[in-house]
N, C-alpha and C positions, 0 to 999 in steps of 0.2 A: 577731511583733515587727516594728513599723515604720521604718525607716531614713531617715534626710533626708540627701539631698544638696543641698550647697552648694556655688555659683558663685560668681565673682567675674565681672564685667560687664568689670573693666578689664583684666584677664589676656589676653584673646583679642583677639591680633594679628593685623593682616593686614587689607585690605580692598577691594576690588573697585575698580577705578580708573575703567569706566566705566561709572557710576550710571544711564544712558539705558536703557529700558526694552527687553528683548530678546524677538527673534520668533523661535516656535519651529520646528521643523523640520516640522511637519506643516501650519503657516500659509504656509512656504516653498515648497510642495509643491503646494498651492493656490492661491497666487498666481502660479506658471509656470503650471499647468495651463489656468488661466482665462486669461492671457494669451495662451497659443497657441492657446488657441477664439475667440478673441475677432477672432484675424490673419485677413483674403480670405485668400481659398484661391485662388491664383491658378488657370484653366480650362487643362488641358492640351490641345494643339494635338493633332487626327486624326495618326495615321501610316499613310498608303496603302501597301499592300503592293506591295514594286519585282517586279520581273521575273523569272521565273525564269528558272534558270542553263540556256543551249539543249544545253552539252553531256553533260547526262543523258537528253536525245532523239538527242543525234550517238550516244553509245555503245551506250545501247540499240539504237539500228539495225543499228550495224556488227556488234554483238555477235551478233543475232539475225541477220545475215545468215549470218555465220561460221559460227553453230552448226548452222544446216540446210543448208549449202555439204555434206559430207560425205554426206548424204541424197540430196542433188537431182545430184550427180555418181553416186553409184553408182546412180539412178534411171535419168539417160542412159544409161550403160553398159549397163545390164539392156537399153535397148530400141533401144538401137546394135545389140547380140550378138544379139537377138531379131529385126531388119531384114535381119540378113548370116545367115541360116539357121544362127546356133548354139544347141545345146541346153541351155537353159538352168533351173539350179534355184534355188529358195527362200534354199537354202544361201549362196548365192554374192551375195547380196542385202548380208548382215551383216559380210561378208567384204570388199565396196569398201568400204562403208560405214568401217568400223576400218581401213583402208585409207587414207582420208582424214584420221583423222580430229588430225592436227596443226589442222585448221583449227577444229575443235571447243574445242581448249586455248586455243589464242591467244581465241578469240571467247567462251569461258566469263572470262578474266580479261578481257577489257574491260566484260563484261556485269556485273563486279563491278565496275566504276568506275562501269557505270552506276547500278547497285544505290545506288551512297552518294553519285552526285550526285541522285538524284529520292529518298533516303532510303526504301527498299521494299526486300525480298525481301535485305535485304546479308548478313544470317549465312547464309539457307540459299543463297544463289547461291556464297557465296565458299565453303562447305564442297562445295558440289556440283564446284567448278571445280577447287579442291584435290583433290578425290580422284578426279577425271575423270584427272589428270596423275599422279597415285601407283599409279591399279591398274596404269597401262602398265610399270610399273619392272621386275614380275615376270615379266614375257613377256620383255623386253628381256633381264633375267636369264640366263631357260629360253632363250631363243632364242641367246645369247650359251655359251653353256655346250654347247647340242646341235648347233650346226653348228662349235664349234670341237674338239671332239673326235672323231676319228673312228669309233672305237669307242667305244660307248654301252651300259652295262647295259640289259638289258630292264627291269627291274623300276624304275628310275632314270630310264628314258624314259619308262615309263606316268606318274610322278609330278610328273614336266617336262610332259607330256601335259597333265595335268590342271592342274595349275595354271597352264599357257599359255590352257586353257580360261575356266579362271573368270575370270581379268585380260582376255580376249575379252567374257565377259557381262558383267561390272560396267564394264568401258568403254562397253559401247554400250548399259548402263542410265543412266551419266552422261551421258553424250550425250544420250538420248533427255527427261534430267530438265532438261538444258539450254534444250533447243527449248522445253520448255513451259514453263518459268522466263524463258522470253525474249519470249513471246507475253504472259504475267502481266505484264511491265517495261515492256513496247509501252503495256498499255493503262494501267496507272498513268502512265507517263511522261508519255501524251499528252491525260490525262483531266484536263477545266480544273474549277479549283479554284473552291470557291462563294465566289460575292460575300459579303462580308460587309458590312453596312450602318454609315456613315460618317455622324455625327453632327456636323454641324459649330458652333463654336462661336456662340454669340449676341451 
């Protein structure tokens, strides 16, 4: 069965007020695009690289001085004692050394300023410098604890013992991680940067 629908022409209201032919959204889209390839590209001007910042060679230095000051002092000692007829051992070598070694703290935290002015070695100097200063807490501790009491368990002083011992080796493993962390910052600090070639404009 077929159906006929019927309109009326004059029924439908309403009519579009501006009759000027309209451009679509994807002719809009093409005519910016070709516009902006069409603009000079104006030439960007060379940027010469400035100067680098000198106090990431001041810190480095002092820092490296710092950390082997502890070394080269208990190194005189050794051979001061050694000149005036005393007997002298191995032992007593590691002992000025951790003896000194304030001058290792102080110069591990500069070597971290140097670390993040020359941008090199900054996590592992600032973790080495950090725990150069924390293993000493537990000596400071045991030592604070077994000359303030006069009587001391035995069993209580072996384990003060021992852990006055290890806060002795992991300091003068910091230390020793310091010096070579400071000769690595030496030669980045002072090692010149390659030219890079500068094309100048026409």
């Amino acid at each position: 069965m077929q159906y006929k629908i019927k309109t009326d022409p004059k029924r439908i209201l309403g009519k579009r007020p501006n009759l000027s032919a309209q451009i679509s959204v994807a002719d809009e889209i093409v005519t910016n695009f070709t516009s902006q390839i069409e603009q000079p590209t104006v030439p960007l001007s060379p940027i010469k690289p400035g100067k680098p910042s000198p106090w990431g060679k001041v810190f480095a230095i002092v820092g490296a001085v710092l950390s082997f000051t502890p070394f080269v002092i208990a190194l005189v000692l050794m051979i001061l004692a050694y000149a005036q007829g005393y007997e002298l051992y191995l032992v007593y070598f590691p002992i000025y050394v951790l003896t000194f070694r304030n001058y290792s703290i102080v110069g591990g935290f500069i070597l971290y300023l140097a670390a993040r002015k020359t941008n090199a070695f900054r996590k592992t100097i600032g973790w080495i410098a950090l725990a150069n200063f924390a293993v000493i807490i537990p000596y400071i501790i045991v030592a604070v604890q077994y000359f303030g009491s006069p009587k001391t368990n035995p069993v209580a002083g072996t384990g003060m013992g021992i852990t006055a011992l290890i806060s002795m080796v992991a300091s003068l493993l910091c230390m020793l991680a310091l010096c070579v962390f400071s000769v690595m910052l030496l030669v980045r600090a002072f090692k010149k940067p390659k030219k890079e070639s500068i094309v100048e404009p026409s």
